[in-house]
N, C-alpha and C positions, 0 to 999 in steps of 0.2 A: 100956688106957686109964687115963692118971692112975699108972702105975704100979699097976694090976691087970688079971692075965691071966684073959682070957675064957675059960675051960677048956671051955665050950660050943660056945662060938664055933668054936673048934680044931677039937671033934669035928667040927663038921659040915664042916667044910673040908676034914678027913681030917690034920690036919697034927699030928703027934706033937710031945710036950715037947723030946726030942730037936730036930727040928727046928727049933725057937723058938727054942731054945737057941743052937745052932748060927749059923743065921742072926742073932741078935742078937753071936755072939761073932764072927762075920766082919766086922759094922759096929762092932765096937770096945764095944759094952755090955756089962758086965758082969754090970748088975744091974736086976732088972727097975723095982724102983722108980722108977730114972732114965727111964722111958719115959714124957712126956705122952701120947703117942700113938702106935701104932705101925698099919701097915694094909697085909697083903699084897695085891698088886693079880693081876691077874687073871694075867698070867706068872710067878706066883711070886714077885718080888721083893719084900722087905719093906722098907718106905719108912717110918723112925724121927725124931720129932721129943724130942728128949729135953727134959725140963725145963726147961731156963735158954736155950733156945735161939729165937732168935727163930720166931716163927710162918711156918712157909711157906704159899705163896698155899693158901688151904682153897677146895672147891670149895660151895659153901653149895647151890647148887639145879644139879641135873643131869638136863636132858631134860624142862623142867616140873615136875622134885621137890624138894622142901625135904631137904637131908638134917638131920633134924633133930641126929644123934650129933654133927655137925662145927658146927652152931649151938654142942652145949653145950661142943664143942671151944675156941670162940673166945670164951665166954661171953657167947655173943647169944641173945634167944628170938625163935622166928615172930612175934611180934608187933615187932617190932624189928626184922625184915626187911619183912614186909611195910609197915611203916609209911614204910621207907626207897623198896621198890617205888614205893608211891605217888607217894614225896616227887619221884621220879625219871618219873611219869607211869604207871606200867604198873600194872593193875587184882590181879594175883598173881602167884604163881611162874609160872604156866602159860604167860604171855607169855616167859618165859624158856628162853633155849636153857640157856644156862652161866651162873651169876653165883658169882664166888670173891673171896673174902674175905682182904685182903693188908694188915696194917698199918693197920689199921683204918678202911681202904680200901674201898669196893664194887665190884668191875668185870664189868658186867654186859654181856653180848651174847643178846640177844634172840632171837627166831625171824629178823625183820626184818631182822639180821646188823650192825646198827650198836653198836658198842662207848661205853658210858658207862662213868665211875665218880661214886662221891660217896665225901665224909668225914666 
């Protein structure tokens, strides 16, 4: 994150420097500083936002959770989202299936399955 590796994070994932490594030189990175963000997903694949590069849609709250790490990813806080929640009628995350964050964008879909955004 930001161009610093979680070396914790690794551990518990089981995922060796080697590996990091690797999987960053298969998507063309060299170096680790270039990475805003990086996030292996649950098949292994490692999904890289480098630096200069525009923001891909962020998942901001998943399953009624805030994820707060992808808030300070886009530089928003909880208060900032929920205030948007509101703005858009819904009382917190918890009314929230999915809400991702795209270009400074909100697009929320709810438990209730209807899709809004706001900007």
């Amino acid at each position: 994150k930001h161009g610093v590796l979680d070396v914790e994070a690794c551990r518990k994932a089981k995922i060796t420097a080697n590996e990091v490594a690797f999987k960053l030189r298969r998507e063309g990175v060299y170096h680790i500083h270039d990475v805003k963000r990086a996030v292996f997903e649950q098949n292994g694949e490692l999904i890289i936002v480098l630096r200069d590069e525009e923001n891909p849609k962020y998942p901001v709250i998943t399953d009624g959770i805030v994820q707060t790490s992808v808030l300070d990813d886009v530089d928003r806080t909880e208060e900032w989202l929920t205030e948007e929640l509101q703005k858009m009628g819904y009382e917190s995350a918890a009314d929230i299936f999915l809400a991702e964050y795209e270009s400074g964008e909100l697009k929320l879909v709810p438990y209730n399955s209807t899709v809004q955004e706001k900007e």
